[in-house]
N, C-alpha and C positions, 0 to 999 in steps of 0.2 A: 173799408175806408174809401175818400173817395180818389185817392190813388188808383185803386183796384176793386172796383164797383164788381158785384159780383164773389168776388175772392175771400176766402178763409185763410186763416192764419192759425200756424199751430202756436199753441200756448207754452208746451213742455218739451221735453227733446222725447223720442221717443223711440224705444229698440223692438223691433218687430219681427220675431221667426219666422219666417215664410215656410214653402211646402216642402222646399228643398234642402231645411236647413241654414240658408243664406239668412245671417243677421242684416236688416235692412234698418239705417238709421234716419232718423226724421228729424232734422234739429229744429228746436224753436223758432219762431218765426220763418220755417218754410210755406209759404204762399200757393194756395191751390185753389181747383174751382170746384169742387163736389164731380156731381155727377155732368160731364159738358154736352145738358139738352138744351135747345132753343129757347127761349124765354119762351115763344107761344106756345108749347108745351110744358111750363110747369106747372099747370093745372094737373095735368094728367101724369106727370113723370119730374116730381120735387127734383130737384139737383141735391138737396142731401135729405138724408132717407136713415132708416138702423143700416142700412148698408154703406153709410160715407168712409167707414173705415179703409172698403174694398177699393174705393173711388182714390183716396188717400196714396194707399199703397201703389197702384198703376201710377196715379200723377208724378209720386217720387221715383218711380222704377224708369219714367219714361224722361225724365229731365236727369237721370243716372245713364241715360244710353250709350254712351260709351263706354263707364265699366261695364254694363249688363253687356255690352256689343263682347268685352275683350273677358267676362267671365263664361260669356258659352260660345268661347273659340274663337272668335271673330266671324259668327253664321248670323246675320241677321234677324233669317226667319225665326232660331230658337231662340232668341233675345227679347224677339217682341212679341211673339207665341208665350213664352211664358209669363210675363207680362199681363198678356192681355187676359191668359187662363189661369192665373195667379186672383187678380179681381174678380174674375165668375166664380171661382171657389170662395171666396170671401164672401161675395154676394151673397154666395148659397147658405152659407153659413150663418150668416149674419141676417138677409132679408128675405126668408127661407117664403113670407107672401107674398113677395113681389116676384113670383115667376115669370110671369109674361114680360116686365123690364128688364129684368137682368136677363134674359135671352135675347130681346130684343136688342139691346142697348149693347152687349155680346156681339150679335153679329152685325150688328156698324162698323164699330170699334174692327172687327178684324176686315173687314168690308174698305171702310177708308182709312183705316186708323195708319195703315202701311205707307200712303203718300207723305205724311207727316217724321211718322218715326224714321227712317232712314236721311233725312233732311241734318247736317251737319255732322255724320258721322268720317270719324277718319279710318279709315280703309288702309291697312299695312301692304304694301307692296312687295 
C-alpha cells in the first residue's frame, strides 16, 4: 500500500508451532517486510523468497519482544538468539537453495540485529 511501500500484510490469522513448542500467533492484517535487504540488492537477495515464512516468523517474534523478553526469563540474549535461530531453521527448511542467503543474511541479523532489539524493552528491577 502506499502507506507502507514495501510492506506485506497477512491475509488470515495465523497459529504457528515454532521449535520449542511456543504457539506463535499472527493475526491478520499484521504488517511486515519480507526479508529487510537494501533495495540495491534485490536483484541478487528478493525480500521474499519460499523462505518468507521464516522472515514472517522473526518479524512477529521481534515486535513480540517483550513477551519473548519475559518468556525466556528476562535474558535478552536467549530472546533474541532464539529469534533470530528460530528463522535460520525455517530458512533451512523452507529455502533449503538458498544457502549462501540464509547464512549470510543470519549473520547480519545477529551481527547488527542486537542494536535494534533491545531498543524499548522494559527491564524488571
Amino acid at each position: 500500500s502506499s502507506e507502507f511501500p514495501r510492506h506485506y500484510i497477512t491475509l488470515i490469522d495465523l497459529e504457528i508451532q515454532l521449535s520449542d513448542g511456543y504457539i506463535l500467533k499472527i493475526d491478520k492484517g499484521f504488517i511486515w517486510d519480507g526479508a529487510s535487504v537494501p533495495s540495491w540488492l534485490h536483484w541478487l537477495f528478493p525480500p521474499i523468497d519460499e523462505g518468507a515464512l521464516a522472515d514472517l516468523i522473526h518479524d512477529k517474534l521481534w515486535t513480540e519482544k517483550q513477551k519473548q523478553f519475559e518468556y525466556f526469563g528476562y535474558n535478552i540474549y536467549k530472546a533474541r538468539k532464539f529469534a533470530d535461530d528460530e528463522r535460520l531453521l525455517w530458512r533451512k527448511a523452507l529455502a533449503p537453495k538458498r544457502r549462501v542467503f540464509n547464512w549470510i543474511s543470519h549473520k547480519v541479523i545477529r551481527l547488527l540485529g542486537g542494536f535494534f532489539y533491545s531498543q524499548q524493552l522494559k527491564i524488571p528491577k
